[in-house]
C-alpha positions in Angstrom: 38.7 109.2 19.2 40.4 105.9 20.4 37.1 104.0 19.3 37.6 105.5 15.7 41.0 104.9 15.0 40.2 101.2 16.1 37.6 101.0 13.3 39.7 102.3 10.7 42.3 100.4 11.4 39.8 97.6 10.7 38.7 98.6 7.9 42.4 98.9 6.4 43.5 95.7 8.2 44.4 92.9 5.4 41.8 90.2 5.8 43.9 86.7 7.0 45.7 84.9 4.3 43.3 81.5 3.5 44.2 78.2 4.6 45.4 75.6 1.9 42.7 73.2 2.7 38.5 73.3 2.8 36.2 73.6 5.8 33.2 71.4 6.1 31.0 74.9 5.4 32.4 74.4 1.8 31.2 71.3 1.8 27.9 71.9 2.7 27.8 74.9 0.4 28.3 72.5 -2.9 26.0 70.2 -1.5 23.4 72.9 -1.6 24.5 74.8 -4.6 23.5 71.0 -6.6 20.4 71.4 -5.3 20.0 74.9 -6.3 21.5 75.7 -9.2 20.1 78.7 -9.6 21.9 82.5 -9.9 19.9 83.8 -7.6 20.7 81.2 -5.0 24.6 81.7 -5.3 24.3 85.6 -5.5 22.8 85.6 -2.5 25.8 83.3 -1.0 28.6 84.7 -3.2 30.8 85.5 0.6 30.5 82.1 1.0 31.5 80.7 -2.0 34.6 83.7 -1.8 35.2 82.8 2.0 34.8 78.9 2.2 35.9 77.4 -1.3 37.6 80.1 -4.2 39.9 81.8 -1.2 41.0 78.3 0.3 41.3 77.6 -3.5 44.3 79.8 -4.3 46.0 79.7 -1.3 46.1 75.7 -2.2 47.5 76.1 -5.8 49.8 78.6 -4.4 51.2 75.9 -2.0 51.1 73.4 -4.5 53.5 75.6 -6.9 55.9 75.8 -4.0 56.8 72.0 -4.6 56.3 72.0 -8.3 59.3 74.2 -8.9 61.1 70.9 -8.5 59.0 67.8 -10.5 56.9 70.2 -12.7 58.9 74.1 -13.5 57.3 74.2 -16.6 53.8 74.3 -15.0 53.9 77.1 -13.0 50.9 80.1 -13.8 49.2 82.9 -11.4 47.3 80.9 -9.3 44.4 83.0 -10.9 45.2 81.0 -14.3 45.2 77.7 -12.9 42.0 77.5 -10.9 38.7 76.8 -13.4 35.5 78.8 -13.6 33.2 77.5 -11.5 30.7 78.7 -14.2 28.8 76.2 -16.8 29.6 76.9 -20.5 25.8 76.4 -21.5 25.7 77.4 -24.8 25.8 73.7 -26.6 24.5 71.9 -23.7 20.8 70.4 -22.7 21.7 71.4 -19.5 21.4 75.1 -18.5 22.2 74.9 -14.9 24.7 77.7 -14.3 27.4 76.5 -12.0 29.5 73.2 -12.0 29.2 71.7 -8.5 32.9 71.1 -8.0 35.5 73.5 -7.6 38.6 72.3 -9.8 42.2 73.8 -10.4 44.1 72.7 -14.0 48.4 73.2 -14.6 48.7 73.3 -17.8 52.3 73.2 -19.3 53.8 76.6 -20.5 54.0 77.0 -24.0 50.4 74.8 -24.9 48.2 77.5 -22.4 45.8 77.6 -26.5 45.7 73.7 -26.2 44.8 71.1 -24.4 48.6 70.0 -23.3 49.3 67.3 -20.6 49.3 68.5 -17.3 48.0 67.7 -13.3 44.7 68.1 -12.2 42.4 68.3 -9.0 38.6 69.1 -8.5 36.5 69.3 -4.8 33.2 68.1 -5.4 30.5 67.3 -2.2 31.5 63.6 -2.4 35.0 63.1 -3.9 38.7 65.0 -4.3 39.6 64.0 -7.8 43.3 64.1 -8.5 44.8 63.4 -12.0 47.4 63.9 -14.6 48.1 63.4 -18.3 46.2 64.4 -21.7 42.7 64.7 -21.7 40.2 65.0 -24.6 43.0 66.6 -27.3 42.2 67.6 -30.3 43.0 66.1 -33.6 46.4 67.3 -34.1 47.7 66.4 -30.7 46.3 62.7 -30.8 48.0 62.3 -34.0 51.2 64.1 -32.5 50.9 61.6 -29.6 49.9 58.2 -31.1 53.5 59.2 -33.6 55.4 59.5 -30.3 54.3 56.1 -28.9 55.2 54.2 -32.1 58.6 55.2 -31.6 59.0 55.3 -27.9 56.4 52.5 -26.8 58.6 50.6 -24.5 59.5 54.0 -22.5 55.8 54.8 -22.2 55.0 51.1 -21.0 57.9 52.0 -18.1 55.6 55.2 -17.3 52.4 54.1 -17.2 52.8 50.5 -15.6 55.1 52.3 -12.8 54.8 50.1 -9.9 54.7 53.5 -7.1 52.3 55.4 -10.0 49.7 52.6 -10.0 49.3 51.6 -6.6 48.1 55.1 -6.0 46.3 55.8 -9.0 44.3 54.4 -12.2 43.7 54.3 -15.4 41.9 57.5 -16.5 39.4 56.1 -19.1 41.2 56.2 -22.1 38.1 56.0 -24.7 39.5 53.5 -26.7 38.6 53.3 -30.4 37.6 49.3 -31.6 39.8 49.7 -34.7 43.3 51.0 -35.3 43.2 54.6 -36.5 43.9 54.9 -40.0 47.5 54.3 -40.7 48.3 52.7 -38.0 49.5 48.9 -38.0 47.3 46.5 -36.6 49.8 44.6 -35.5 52.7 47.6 -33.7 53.2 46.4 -30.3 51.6 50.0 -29.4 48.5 49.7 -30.8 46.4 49.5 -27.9 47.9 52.5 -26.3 47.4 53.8 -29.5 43.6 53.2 -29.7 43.7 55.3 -26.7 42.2 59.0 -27.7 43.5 60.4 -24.2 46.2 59.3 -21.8 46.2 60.0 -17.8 46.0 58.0 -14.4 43.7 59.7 -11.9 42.5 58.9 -8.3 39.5 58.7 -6.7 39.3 60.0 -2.4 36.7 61.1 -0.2 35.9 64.2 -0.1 36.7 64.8 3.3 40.8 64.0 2.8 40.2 67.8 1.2 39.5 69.0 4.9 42.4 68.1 6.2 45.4 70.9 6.5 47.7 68.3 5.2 45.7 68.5 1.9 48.6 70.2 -0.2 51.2 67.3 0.2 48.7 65.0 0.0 47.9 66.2 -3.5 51.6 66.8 -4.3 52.3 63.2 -3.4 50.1 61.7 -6.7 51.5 64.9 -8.6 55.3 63.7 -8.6 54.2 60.4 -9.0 52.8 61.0 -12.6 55.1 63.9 -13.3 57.5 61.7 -15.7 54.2 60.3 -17.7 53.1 64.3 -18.0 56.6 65.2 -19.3 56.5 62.2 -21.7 53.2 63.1 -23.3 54.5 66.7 -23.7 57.3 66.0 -25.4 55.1 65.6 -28.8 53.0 68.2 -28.1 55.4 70.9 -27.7 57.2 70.0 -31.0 54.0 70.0 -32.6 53.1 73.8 -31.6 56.3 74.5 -32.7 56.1 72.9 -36.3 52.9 74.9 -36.2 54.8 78.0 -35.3 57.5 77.8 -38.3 55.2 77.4 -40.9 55.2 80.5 -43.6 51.8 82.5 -43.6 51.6 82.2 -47.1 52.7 79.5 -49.4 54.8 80.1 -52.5 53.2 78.4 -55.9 
């Protein structure tokens, strides 16, 4: 009777919340899932992946949110939102092997969850932690949106992205920079390289082994505040784009 009551109360026992940092067994398991990329290799090894990398996962994000409530409010989401699909989209791609070999998180800012938005960024992969910030890849109406912004408020934006603090720490992300001045654009407007830029972001580059350690969370914070100002700055257009968007009549009148 004693021995029964033991095993259900392990059965109904909550399993032990996750740490907010990675084991080298997570390591080792994106090592192998690049060298088989296969959906019969990771079904087989799902616990793992649940155990050792997505668990670890959202206890980190959850930390993380903890200090965002102070340099980033408007970024907060279910941790559930913010961590990526470790699946591949296929469907326009050469490549048809089915799992990215990183596991990545993304905080987008509230209000452009449809777009792409400005917001902070991290990814695990078996050789690097990749932590970033800013506006990546946007779509038309948000490079013009931001490209606007900087014609006016260019000297602020020099402040933000040449910050002394930001830039010891972390890089230009590569900005794709056009050889000509998009149409309409002077030539000569003291922004016009930043301009040229189609995204805007700083990122930075560590072993993959500083995502080991159980001080990961504030060492991820750390580069977060440190480009917080440049992610609210690149927001500011955006959000007054979606709401132009927003108050424009279903139907025009002739």
């Amino acid at each position: 009777m004693k021995q029964a009551k033991q095993v259900k109360a392990s059965r109904t026992q909550k399993p032990a919340p996750a740490n907010p940092h990675f084991t080298p067994q997570a390591i080792d398991f994106l090592r192998k899932l690049k060298r088989n990329n296969r959906r019969e290799w990771f079904e087989a090894r799902r616990d793992v992946y649940e155990r050792e990398l997505k668990q670890p996962m959202l206890a980190l994000i959850e930390h993380l949110m903890h200090g965002m409530t102070e340099y980033a409010p408007n970024h907060l989401r279910p941790p559930q939102k913010c961590m990526l699909r470790i699946y591949r989209d296929t469907r326009f791609s050469a490549d048809k092997t089915p799992y990215k070999t990183n596991i990545a998180a993304w905080w987008t800012r509230n209000g452009l969850e449809k777009t792409s938005g400005g917001g902070y960024y991290m990814h695990l992969s078996p050789t690097e932690l990749i932590i970033a910030a800013g506006v990546y890849m946007p779509p038309k109406e948000q490079l013009l949106a931001v490209r606007q912004h900087l014609l006016e408020h260019h000297a602020k934006f020099r402040r933000l992205i040449e910050n002394k603090k930001m830039r010891a720490k972390m890089t230009l992300h590569d900005p794709e920079t056009l050889t000509r001045p998009p149409k309409g654009f002077d030539a000569e407007h003291p922004a016009i390289d930043w301009i040229k830029w189609r995204q805007w972001g700083v990122i930075a580059t560590l072993p993959a082994a500083e995502a080991l350690k159980p001080k990961l969370p504030a060492i991820i914070e750390e580069y977060f505040r440190l480009a917080a100002p440049l992610v609210d700055f690149l927001n500011e257009p955006l959000l007054r784009s979606v709401e132009k968007q927003k108050r424009k009549p279903l139907f025009a009148l002739y």
